[in-house]
C-alpha positions as a Python dict, from the first residue, in 0.01 Angstrom:
ca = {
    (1, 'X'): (0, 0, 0),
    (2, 'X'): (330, -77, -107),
    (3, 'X'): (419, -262, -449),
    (4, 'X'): (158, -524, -459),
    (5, 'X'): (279, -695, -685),
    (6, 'X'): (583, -783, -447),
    (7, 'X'): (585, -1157, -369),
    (8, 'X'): (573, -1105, 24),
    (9, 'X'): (292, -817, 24),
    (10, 'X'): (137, -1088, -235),
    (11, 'X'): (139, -1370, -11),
    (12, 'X'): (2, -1172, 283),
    (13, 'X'): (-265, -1055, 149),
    (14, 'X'): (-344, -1329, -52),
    (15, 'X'): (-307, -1567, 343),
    (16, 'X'): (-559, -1314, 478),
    (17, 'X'): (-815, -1328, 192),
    (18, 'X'): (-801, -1715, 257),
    (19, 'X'): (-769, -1689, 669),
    (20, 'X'): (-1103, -1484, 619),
    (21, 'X'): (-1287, -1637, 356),
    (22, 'X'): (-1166, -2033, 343),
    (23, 'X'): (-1014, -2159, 43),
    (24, 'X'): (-969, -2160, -341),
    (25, 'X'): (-1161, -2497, -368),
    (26, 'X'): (-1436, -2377, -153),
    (27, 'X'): (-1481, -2037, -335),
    (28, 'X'): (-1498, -2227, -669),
    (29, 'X'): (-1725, -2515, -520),
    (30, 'X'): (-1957, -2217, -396),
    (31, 'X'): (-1986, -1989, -711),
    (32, 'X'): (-1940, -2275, -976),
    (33, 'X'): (-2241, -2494, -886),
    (34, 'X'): (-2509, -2280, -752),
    (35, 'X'): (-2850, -2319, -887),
    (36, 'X'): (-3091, -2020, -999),
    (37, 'X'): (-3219, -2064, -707),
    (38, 'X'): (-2941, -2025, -499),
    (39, 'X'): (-2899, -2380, -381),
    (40, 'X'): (-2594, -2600, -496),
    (41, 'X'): (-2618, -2851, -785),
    (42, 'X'): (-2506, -3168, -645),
    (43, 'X'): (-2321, -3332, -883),
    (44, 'X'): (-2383, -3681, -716),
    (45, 'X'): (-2741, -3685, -788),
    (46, 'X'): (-2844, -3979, -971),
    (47, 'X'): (-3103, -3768, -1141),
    (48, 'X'): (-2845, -3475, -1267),
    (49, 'X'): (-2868, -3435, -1653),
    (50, 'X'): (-2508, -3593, -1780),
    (51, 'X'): (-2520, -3258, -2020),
    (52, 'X'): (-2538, -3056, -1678),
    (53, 'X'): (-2274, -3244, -1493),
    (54, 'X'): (-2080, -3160, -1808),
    (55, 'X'): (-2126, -2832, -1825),
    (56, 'X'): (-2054, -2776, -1416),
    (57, 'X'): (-1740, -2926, -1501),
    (58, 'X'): (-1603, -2749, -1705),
    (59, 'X'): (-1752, -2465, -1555),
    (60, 'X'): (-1512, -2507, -1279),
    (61, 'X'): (-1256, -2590, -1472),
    (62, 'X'): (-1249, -2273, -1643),
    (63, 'X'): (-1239, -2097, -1304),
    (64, 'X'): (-934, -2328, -1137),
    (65, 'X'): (-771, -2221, -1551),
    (66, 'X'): (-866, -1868, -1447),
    (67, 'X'): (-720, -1849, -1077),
    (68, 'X'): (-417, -1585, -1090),
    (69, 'X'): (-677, -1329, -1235),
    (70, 'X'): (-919, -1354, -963),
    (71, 'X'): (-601, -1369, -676),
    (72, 'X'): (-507, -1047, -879),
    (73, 'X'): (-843, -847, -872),
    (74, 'X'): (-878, -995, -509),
    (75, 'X'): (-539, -828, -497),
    (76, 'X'): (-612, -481, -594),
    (77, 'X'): (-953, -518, -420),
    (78, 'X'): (-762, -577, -43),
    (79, 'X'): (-487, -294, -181),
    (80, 'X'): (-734, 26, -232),
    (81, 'X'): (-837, -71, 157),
    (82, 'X'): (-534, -189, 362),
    (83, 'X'): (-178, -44, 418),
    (84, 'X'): (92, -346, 420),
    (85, 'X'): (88, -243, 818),
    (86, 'X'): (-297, -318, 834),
    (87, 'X'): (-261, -678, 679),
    (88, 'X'): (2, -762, 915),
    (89, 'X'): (-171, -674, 1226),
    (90, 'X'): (-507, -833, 1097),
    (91, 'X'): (-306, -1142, 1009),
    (92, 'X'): (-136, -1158, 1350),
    (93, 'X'): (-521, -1089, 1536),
    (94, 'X'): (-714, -1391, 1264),
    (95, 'X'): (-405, -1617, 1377),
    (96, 'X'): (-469, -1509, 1781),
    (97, 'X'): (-713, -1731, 1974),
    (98, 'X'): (-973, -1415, 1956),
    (99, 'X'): (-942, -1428, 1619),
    (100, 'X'): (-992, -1814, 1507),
    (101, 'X'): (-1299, -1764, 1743),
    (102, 'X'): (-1450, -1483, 1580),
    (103, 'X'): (-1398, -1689, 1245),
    (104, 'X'): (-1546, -1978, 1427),
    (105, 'X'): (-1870, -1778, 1515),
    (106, 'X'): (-1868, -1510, 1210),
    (107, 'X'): (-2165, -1711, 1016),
    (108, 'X'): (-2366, -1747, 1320),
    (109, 'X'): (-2282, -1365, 1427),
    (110, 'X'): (-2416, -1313, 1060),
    (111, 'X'): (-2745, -1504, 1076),
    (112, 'X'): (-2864, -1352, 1427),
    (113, 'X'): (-2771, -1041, 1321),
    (114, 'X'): (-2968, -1047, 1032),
    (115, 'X'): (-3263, -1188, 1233),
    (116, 'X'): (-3242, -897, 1448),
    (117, 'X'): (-3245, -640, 1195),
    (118, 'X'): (-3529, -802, 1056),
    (119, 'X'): (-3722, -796, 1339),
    (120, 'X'): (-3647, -483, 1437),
    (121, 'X'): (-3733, -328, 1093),
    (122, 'X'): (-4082, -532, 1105),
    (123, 'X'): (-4147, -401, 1467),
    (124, 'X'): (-4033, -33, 1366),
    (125, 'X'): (-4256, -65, 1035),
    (126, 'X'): (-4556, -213, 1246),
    (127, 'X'): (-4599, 108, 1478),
    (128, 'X'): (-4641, 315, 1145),
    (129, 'X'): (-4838, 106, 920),
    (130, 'X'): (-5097, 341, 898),
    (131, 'X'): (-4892, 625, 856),
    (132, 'X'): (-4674, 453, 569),
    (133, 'X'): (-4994, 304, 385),
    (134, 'X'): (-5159, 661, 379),
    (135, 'X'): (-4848, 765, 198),
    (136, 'X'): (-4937, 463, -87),
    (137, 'X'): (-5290, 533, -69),
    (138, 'X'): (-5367, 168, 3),
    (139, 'X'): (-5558, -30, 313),
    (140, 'X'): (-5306, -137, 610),
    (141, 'X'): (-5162, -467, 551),
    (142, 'X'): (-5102, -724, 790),
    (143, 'X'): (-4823, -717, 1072),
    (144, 'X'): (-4554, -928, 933),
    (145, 'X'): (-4498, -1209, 1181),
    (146, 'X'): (-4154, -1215, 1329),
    (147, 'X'): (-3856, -1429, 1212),
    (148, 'X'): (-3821, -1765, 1382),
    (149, 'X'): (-3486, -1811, 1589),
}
């Protein structure tokens, strides 16, 4: 890729990494306040610790401090992938009407996808259950019901 750390080549890749993935505010929203569990921490909740609304805060505020470094490994991450010709072409397609619907639909592709392969692996796996639990030496467990659409 060309000198990345030219403003243009900068801005490009850093308008695809946004066209693709939404913005800073969301990215920080998403990775600041997530649970253990996986779930976000809703700092609204009546019921929220003060100490834990505290330390959320300033949480994210240590990540808004902290954004040039993570534009810059984002950066490097897009520049070990993607000539400067890439980015432009991907930029023109995510601006096209193809592309915005592809964005549009990309989390639903995701999900079915995902149900799919999980089906398929769990109907795949079913036909050689005994096979695969002679391998383990243990008794034939029970088909694994598919995923609900």
């Amino acid at each position: 890729m060309t000198d990345i750390k030219g403003i243009n080549m900068r801005e490009k890749i850093l308008e695809l990494f946004y066209l693709t993935t939404g913005n800073f505010d969301q990215l920080v929203e998403s990775v600041a306040i997530e649970a253990g569990d996986g779930n976000a921490i809703d700092l609204d909740d009546p019921s929220l610790p003060e100490n834990l609304r505290k330390f959320v805060l300033a949480i994210k505020t240590k990540l808004y401090a902290a954004r040039k470094e993570f534009e810059d490994a984002t950066l490097e991450v897009y520049a070990k992938q993607l000539t400067e010709t890439d980015v432009d072409t991907i930029l023109e397609f995510q601006k096209s009407e193809t592309g915005k619907k592809l964005k549009e639909i990309a989390g639903q592709l995701h999900d079915e996808i995902i149900e799919t392969a999980t089906n398929w692996r769990n109907s795949t796996l079913d036909k050689h259950r005994e096979e695969l639990s002679r391998i383990l030496d243990v008794e034939e467990p029970e088909p694994m019901p598919p995923m609900a659409a």
